[in-house]
C-alpha positions in Angstrom: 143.6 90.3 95.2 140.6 92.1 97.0 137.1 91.2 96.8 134.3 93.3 95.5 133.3 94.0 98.6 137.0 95.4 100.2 137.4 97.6 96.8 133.9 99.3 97.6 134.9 100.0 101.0 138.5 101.5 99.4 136.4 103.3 97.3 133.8 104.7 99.5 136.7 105.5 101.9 138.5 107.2 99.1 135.4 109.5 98.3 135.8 110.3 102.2 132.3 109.0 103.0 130.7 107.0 106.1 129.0 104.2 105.6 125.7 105.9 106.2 126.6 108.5 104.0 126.6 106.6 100.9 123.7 104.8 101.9 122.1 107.8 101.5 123.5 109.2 98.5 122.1 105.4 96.9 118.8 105.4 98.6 119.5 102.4 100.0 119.5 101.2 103.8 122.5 101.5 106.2 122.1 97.8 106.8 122.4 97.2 103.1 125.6 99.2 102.5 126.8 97.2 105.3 125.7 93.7 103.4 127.7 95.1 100.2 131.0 95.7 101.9 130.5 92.3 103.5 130.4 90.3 100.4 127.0 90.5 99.3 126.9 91.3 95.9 125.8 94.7 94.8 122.9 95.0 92.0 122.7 96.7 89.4 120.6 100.1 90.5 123.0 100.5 93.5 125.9 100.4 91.1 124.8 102.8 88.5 124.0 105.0 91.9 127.8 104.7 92.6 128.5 105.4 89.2 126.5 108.9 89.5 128.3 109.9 92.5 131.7 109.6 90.9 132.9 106.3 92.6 134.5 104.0 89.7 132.2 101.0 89.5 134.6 99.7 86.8 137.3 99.1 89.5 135.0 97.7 92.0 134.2 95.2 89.7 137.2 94.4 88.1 139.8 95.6 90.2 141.0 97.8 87.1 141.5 101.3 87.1 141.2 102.1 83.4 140.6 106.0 83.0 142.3 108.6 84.7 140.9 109.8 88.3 137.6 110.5 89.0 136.1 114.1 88.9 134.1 115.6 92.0 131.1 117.6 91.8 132.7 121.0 91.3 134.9 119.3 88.4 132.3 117.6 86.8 130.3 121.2 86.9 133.7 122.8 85.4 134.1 120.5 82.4 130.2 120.7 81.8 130.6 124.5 81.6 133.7 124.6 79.2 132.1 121.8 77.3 129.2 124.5 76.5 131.1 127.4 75.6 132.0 128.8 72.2 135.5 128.6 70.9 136.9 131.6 72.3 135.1 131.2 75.5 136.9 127.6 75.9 140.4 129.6 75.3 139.6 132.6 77.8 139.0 130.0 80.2 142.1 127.6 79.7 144.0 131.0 80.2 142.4 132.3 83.2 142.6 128.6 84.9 146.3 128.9 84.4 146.7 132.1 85.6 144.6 131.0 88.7 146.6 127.5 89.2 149.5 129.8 89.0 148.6 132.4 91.8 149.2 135.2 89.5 145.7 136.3 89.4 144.6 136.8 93.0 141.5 138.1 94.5 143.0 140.5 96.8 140.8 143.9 97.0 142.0 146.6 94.9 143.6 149.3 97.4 142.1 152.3 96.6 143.8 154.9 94.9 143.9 158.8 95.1 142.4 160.8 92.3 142.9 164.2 91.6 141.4 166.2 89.0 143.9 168.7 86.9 143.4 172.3 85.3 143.1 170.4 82.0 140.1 168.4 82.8 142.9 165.4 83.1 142.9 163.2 86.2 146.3 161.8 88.0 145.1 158.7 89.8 148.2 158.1 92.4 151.0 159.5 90.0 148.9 157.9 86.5 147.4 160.5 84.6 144.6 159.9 82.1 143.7 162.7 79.5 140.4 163.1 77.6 141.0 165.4 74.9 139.1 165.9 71.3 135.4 165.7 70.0 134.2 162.2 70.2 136.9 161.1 72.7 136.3 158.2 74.8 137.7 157.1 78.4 136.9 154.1 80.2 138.0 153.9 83.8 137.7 151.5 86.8 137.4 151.8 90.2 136.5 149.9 93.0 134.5 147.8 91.0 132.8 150.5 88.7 133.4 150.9 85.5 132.8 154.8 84.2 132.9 156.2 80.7 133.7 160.1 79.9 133.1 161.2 76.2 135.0 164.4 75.1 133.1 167.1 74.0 
């Protein structure tokens, strides 16, 4: 079974982080992180700082793993988000995170499209043709990032 001191250094190594890099991230001394991951045992302060930064204190302890894997700064910022949003916020975002994970929403430039305006007052955008007839009428079009409205006369 490994020692306090082995599972921070598997931990801190997991998190892809020097020694002198979670020193820092602590506030604590190189020479002290050193100490710690040679079987000096870690207070209190310095494990609630590993706690913040994601690292899984529980394990270091215990040698347990007892929740799922731990989130990185961008995922903790994620959750955070959703966590704040109305109802139907929450469910536009589970659906555009699956569309994302799935590559079917990409964010490849729109290729540009020719327009040309008809006799009728109609436009044919690259064989698509848009009409805008009767009072009151409303068309909403987009292109190359701008979005334009035409109301009918």
């Amino acid at each position: 079974m490994l020692t306090i001191s082995e599972r921070l250094r598997e931990e801190r190594d997991a998190a892809r982080l020097s020694q002198q890099a979670l020193a820092d991230l602590c506030g604590i001394s190189l020479r002290s992180q050193q100490n710690y991951e040679k079987d000096r045992s870690p207070d209190a302060q310095y494990l609630a700082s590993l706690a913040a930064h994601s690292l899984d204190v529980m394990y270091i302890l215990t040698g347990n793993r007892e929740r799922g894997p731990l989130l990185d700064a961008a995922e903790t910022v994620l959750i955070d988000n959703y966590r704040r949003c109305s109802r139907e916020s929450k469910a536009n975002l589970v659906q555009t995170s699956a569309l994302l994970a799935a590559g079917i929403a990409s964010a490849a430039k729109p290729q540009r499209r020719k327009t040309e305006k008809l006799s009728d007052g109609s436009v044919n955008l690259s064989g698509m043709s848009m009409h805008n007839a009767g009072a009151g009428a409303v068309q909403i079009g987009h292109s190359q990032g701008k979005v334009t409205v035409k109301k009918g006369r």
